[in-house]
C-alpha positions as YAML, in Angstrom:
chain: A
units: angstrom
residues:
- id: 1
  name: UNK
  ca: [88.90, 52.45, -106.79]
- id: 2
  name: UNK
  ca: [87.67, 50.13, -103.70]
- id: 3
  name: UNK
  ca: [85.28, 52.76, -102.63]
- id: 4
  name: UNK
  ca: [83.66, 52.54, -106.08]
- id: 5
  name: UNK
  ca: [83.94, 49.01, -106.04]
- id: 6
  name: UNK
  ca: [82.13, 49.24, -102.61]
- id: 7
  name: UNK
  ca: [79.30, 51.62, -104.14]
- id: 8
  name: UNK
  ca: [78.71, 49.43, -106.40]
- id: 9
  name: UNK
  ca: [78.61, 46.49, -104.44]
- id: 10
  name: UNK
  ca: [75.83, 47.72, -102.10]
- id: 11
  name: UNK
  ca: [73.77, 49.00, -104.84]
- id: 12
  name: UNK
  ca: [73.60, 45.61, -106.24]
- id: 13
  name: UNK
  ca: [73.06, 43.77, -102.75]
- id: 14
  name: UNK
  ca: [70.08, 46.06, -102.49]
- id: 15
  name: UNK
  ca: [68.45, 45.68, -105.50]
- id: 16
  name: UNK
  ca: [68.58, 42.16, -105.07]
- id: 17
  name: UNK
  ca: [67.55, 42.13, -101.46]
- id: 18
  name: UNK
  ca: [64.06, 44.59, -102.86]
- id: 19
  name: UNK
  ca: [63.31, 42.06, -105.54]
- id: 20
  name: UNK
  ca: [62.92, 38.84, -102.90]
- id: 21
  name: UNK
  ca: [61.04, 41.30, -100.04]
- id: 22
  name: UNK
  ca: [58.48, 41.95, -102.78]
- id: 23
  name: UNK
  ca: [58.03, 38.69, -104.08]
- id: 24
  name: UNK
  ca: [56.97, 37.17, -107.04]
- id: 25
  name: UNK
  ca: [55.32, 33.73, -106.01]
- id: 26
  name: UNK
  ca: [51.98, 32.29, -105.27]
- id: 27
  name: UNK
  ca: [50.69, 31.37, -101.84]
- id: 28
  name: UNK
  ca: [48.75, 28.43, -101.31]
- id: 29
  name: UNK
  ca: [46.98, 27.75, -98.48]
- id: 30
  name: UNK
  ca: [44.75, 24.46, -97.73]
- id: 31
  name: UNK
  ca: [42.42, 23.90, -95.12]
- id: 32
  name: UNK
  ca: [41.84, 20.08, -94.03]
- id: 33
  name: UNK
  ca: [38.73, 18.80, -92.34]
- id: 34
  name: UNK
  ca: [39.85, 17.30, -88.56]
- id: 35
  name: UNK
  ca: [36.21, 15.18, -88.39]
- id: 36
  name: UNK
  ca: [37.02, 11.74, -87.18]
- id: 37
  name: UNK
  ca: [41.18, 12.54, -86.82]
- id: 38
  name: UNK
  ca: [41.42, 10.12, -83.80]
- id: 39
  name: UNK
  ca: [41.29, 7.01, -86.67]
- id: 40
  name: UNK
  ca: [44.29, 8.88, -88.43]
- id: 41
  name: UNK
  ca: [46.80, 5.23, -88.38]
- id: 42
  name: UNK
  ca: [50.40, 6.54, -89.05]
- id: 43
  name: UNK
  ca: [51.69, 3.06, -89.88]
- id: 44
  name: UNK
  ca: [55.30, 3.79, -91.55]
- id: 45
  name: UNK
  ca: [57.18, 6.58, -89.50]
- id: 46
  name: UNK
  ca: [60.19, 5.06, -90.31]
- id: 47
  name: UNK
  ca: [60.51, 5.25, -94.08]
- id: 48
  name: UNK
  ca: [61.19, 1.42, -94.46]
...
């Protein structure tokens, strides 16, 4: 009985672990333009 339980436990953990390797989801990738990033003025690091 535990070595069916087993069996079935690792066929499960496998399926799962094939449906998140091939992925479902979009990528999104942005590009930002660095001209003039010296005047960048981070004024509110802390959140207050």
């Amino acid at each position: 009985m535990t070595k069916l339980i087993i069996a079935m436990v690792l066929a499960l953990s496998s399926t799962f672990v094939n449906a998140q390797l091939r992925g479902s989801g979009k990528t999104i990738t942005k590009t930002y333009n660095y001209k003039n990033f010296s005047k960048v003025i981070f004024n509110d690091l802390d959140g207050k």
